[in-house]
C-alpha positions as CSV (number, residue, x, y, z in Angstrom):
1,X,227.8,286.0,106.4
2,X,228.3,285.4,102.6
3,X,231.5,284.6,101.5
4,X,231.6,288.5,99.7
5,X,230.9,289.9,102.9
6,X,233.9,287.9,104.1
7,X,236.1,288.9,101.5
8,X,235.1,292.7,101.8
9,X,235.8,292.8,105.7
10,X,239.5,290.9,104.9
11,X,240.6,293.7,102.6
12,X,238.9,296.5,104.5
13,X,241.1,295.4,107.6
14,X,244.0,295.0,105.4
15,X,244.5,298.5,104.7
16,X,243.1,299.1,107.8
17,X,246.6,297.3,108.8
18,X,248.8,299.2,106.0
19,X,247.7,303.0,107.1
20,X,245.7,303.2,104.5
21,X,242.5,305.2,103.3
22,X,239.0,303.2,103.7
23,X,240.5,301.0,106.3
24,X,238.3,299.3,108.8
25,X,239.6,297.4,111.6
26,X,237.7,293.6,111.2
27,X,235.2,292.8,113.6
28,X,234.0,289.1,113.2
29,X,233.1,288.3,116.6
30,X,230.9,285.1,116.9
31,X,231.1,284.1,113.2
32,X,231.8,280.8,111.9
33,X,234.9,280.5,109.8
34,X,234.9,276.8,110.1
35,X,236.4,274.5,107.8
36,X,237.7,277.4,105.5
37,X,241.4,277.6,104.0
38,X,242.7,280.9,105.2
39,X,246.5,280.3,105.2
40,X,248.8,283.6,105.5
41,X,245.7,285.7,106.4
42,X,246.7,289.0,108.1
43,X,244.0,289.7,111.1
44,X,246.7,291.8,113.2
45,X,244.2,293.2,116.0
46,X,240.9,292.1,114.7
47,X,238.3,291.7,116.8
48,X,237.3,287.7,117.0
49,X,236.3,286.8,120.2
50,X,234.2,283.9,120.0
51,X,234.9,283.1,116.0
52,X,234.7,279.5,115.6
53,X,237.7,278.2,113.3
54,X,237.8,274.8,113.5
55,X,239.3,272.5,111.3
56,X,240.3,275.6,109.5
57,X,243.8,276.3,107.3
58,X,245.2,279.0,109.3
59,X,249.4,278.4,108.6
60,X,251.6,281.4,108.5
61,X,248.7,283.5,109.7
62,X,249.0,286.9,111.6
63,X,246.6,287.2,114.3
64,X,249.2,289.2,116.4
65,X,247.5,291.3,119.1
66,X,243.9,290.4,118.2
67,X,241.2,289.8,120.4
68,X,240.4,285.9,120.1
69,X,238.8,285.6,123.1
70,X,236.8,282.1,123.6
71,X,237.7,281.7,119.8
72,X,237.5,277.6,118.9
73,X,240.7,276.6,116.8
74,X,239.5,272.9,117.4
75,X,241.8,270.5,115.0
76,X,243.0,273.7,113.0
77,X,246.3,273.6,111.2
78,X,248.1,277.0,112.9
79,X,251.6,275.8,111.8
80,X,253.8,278.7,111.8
81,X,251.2,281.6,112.6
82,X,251.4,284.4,114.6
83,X,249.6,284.6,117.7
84,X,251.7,287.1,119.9
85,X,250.3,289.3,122.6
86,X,246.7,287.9,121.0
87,X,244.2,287.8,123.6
88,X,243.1,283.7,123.8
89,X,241.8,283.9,127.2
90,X,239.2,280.7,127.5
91,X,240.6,279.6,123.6
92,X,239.5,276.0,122.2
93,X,242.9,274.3,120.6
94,X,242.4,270.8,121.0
95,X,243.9,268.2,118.6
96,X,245.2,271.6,116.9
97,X,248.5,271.8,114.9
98,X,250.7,274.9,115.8
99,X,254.5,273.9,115.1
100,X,256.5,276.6,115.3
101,X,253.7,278.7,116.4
102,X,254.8,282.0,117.9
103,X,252.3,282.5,121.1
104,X,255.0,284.9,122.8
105,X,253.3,287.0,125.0
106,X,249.7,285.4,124.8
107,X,247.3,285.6,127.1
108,X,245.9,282.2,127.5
109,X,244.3,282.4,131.0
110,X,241.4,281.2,131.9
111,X,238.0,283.2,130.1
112,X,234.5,283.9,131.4
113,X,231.9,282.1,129.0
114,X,228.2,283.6,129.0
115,X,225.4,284.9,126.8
116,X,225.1,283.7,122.9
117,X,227.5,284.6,120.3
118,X,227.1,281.4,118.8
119,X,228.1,277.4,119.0
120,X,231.4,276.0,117.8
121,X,231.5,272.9,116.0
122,X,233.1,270.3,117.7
123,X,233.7,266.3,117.2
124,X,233.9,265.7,120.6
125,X,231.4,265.3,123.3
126,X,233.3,267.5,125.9
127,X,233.6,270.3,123.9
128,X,230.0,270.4,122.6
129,X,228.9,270.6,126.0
130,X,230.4,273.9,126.0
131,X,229.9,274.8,122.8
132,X,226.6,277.2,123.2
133,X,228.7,279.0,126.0
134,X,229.7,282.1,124.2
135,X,231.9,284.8,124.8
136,X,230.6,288.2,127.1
137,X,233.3,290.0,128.3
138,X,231.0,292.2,130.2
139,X,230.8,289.6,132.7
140,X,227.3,288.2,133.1
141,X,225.6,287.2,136.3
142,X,225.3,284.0,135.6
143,X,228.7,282.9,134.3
144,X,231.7,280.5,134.0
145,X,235.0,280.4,134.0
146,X,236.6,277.9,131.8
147,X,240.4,277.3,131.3
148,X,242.3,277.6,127.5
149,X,241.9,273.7,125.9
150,X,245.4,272.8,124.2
151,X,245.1,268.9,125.3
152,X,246.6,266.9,121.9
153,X,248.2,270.0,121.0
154,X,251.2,269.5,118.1
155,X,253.4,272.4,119.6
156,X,257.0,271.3,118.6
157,X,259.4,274.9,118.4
158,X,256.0,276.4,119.9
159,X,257.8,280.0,121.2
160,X,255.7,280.7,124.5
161,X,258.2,282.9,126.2
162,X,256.4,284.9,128.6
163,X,252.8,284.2,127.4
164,X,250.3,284.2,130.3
165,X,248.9,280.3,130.5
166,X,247.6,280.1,134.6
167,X,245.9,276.8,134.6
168,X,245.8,276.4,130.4
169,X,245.2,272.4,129.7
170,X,247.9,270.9,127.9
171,X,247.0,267.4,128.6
172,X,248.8,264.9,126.0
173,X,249.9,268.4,124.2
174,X,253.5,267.8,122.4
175,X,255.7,270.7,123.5
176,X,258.8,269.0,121.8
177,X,261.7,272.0,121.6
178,X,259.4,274.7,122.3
179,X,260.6,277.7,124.2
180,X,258.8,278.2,127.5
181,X,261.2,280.8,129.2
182,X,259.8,283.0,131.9
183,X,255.8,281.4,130.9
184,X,253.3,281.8,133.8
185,X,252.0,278.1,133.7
186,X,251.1,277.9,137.6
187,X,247.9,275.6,138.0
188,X,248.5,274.3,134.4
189,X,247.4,271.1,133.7
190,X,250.9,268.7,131.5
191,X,249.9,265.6,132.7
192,X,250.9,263.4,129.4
193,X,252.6,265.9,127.5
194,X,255.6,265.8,126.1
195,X,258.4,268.3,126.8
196,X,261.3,266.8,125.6
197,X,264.5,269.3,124.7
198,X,262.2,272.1,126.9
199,X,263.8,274.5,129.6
200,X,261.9,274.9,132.5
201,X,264.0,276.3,134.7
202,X,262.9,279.9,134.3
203,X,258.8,278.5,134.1
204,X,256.2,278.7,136.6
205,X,255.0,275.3,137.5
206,X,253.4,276.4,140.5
207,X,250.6,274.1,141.5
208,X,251.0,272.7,137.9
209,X,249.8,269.1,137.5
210,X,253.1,267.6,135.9
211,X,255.3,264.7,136.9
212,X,259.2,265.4,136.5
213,X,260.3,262.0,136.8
214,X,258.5,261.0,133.4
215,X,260.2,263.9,131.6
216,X,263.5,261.3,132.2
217,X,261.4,258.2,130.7
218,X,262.4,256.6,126.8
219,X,260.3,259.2,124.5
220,X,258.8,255.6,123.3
221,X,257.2,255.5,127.2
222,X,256.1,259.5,127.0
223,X,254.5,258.8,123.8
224,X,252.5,255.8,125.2
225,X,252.0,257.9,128.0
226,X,250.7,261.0,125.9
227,X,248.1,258.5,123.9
228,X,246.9,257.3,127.1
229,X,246.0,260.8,128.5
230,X,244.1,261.5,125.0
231,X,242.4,258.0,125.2
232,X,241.2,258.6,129.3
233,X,239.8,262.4,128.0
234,X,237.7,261.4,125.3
235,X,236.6,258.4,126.4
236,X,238.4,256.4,124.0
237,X,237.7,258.1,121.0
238,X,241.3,259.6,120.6
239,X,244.4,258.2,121.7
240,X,245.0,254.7,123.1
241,X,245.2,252.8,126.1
242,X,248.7,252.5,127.7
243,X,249.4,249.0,127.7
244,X,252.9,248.2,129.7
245,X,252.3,244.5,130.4
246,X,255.6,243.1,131.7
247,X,257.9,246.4,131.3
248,X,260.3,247.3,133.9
249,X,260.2,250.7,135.5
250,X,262.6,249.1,139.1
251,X,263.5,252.4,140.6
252,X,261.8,254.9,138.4
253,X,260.4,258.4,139.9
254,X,256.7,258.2,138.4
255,X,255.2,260.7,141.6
256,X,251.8,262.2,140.5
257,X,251.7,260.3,137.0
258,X,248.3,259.6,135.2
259,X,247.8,255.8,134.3
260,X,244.0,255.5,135.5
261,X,243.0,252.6,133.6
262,X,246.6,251.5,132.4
263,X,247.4,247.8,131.9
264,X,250.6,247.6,134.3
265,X,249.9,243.5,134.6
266,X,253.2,241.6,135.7
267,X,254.9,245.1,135.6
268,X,258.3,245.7,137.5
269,X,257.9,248.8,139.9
270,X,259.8,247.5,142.5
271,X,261.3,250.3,145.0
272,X,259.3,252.7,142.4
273,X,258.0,256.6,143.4
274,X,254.5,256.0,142.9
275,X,253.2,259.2,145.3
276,X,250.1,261.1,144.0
277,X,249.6,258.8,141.6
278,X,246.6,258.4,139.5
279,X,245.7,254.8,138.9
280,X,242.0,254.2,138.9
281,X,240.8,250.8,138.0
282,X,244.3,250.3,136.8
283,X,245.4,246.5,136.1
284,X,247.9,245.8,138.3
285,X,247.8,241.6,138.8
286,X,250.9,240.4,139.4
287,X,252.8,243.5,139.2
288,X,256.3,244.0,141.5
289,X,255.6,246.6,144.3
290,X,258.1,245.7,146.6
291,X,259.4,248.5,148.4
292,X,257.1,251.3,145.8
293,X,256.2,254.3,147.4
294,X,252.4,254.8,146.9
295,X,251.5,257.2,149.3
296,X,248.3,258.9,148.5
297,X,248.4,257.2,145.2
298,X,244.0,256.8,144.0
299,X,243.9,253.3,143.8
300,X,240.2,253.3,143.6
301,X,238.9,250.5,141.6
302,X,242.4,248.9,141.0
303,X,243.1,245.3,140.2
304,X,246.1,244.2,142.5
305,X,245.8,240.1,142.5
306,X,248.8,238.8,143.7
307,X,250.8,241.6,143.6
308,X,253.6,242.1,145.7
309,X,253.2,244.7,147.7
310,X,255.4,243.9,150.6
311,X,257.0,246.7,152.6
312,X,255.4,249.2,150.3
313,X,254.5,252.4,151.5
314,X,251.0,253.0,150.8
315,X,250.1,255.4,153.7
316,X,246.9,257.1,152.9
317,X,246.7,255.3,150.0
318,X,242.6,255.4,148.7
319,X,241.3,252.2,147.8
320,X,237.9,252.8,147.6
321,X,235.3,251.5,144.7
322,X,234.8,253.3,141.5
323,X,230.8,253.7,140.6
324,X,229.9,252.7,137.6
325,X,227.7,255.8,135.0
326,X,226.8,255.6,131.8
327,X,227.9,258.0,129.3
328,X,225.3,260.7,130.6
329,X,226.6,260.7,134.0
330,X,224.1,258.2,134.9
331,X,224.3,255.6,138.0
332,X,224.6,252.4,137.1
333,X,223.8,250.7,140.4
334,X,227.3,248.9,140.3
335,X,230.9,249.5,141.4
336,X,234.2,248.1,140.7
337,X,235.9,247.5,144.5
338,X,240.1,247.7,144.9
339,X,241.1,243.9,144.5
340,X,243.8,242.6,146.7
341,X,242.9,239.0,146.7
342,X,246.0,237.1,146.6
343,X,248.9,240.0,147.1
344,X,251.3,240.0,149.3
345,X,251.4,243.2,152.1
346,X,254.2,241.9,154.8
347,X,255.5,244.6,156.6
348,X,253.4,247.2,153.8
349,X,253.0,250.8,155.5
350,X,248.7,250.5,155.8
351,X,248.5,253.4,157.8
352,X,245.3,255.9,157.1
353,X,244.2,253.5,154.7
354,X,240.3,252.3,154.5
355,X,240.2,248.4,153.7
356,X,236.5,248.1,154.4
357,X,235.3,248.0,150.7
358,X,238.5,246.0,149.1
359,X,238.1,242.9,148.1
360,X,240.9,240.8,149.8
361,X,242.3,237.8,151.3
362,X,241.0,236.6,155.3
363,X,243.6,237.9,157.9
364,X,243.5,241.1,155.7
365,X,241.8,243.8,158.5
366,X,238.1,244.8,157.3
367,X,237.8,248.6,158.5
368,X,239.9,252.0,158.7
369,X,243.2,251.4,160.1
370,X,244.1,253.4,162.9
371,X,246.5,256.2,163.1
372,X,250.0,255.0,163.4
């Protein structure tokens, strides 16, 4: 499309929008609009599904009620635009800025991707792996179903009231002050995000993947813990590693948080709610466990010389090793084994646990413990 054609569909649809004669709703579906400074544009129910806008200027624009389904707003600066009752079902917003965005009444559910509209650009290696998918509502054979990507979002004084967002990724997304009153969010992922100043008690968390207790934490901590989300995602090409060597978390209700990874070395947790959490080849030497509850907390892989973990509850607990691949999904041949040389596990609640693959001190029993 030449940038004529462009500008001769834009003011077709814009009397289109005013009522007036000659105008011709916008249908840009598939098209690449990447890169381009568009702020203020009025596409009030155009038809985009599948439009690639990344890294595009898109502030203050109307989108309100169009059909964006599958559309890529990768890193795009949405600050302020209007995206309510828009159809973003399967929508790309990663690493996107949309402060003060108005998404009430969205439908950001999941989307079908098939057939060949075209390929987003992408920077990242996740999203070009998806990026020939395109967008076929007339639901293909062979298809898949892929969830709305808002991970690294910038959605301070977002307003989502109401907007549909079953199992929408909001990984390390920065809801700071926005309005999430009455938004279906059941199955969503939040791990890492920050929701400071938010009401959720008219939300549906449902199935959500989200740990309360961190919403309590320093905003300092949720920021780390944001980064860290980011840096796990992409492999360490956003973001950064959480590194919490030494800091003291005695008491503090961190059930089902993310910190695969994480450098918790000589780290207080002491007496800590550690259930569901993730913590995969996580450094953990040293650390204070006394009394932590890490029941069915992944410990694959983990590093837990001379930690104390005595009279911790660690029922069902997986400590299994973590294969190594390469960045193509390869095996490596190798694996990292759960280290417990050196801790301490008087009177620690083993039950349902496999020790046969950790590396530990003698007198520690080799094999499945039985139920008890």
């Amino acid at each position: 499309m030449t940038p004529k054609e462009l500008v001769d569909i834009l003011r077709a649809h814009d009397r289109y929008v005013r009522g007036q004669a000659g105008g011709v709703r916008a249908d840009l579906r598939g098209q690449d609009l990447s890169g381009l400074r568009l702020p203020r544009i009025n596409l009030h129910e155009a038809s985009l599904a599948g439009v690639d806008f990344h890294r595009s200027d898109l502030s203050q624009a109307d989108f309100s009620s169009a059909d964006l389904y599958g559309a890529n707003f990768e890193r795009s600066v949405a600050a302020g635009t209007n995206f309510e009752r828009a159809d973003l079902r399967g929508a790309k917003f990663k690493g996107a800025v949309l402060t003060q965005a108005r998404l009430a009444r969205a439908d950001l559910r999941p989307g079908s991707l098939a057939g060949s509209i075209g390929k987003p650009k992408s920077d990242d290696a996740d999203a070009a792996g998806n990026g020939d998918a395109a967008i076929d509502k007339a639901a293909a054979p062979k298809s898949s179903t892929v969830r709305s990507d808002l991970r690294g979002a910038e959605m301070q004084g977002a307003d989502l009231r109401s907007a549909a967002m079953t199992g929408v990724d909001l990984a390390g997304a920065n809801l700071t002050g926005a309005n999430l009153a009455m938004a279906r969010m059941n199955g969503a992922r939040l791990t890492g995000a920050i929701l400071a100043g938010v009401d959720l008690s008219s939300t549906d968390l449902r199935d959500a993947e989200i740990s309360h207790g961190v919403l309590k934490l320093p905003p300092n901590v949720q920021e780390l813990l944001r980064n860290h989300v980011l840096w796990s995602d992409s492999g360490g090409a956003d973001g950064s590693r959480a590194i919490f060597t030494g800091m003291d978390f005695q008491g503090a209700d961190l059930a089902g948080i993310f910190l695969s990874g994480a450098d918790l070395k000589a780290c207080n947790l002491s007496s800590a709610n550690l259930a569901d959490a993730e913590l995969v080849l996580a450094d953990l030497r040293d650390a204070n466990l006394f009394k932590a509850d890490l029941r069915r907390a992944d410990l694959s892989g983990a590093n837990l010389q001379n930690a104390d973990l005595r009279q911790a509850k660690l029922s069902h607990a997986v400590l299994k090793p973590v294969e190594i691949r390469g960045r193509a999904g390869e095996s490596k041949g190798r694996s990292i084994p759960t280290v417990l040389r050196g801790a301490r596990l008087t009177d620690a609640d083993l039950s349902h646990v496999n020790l046969s693959q950790v590396v530990a001190d003698p007198g520690v029993a080799p094999g499945p413990r039985p139920p008890g």
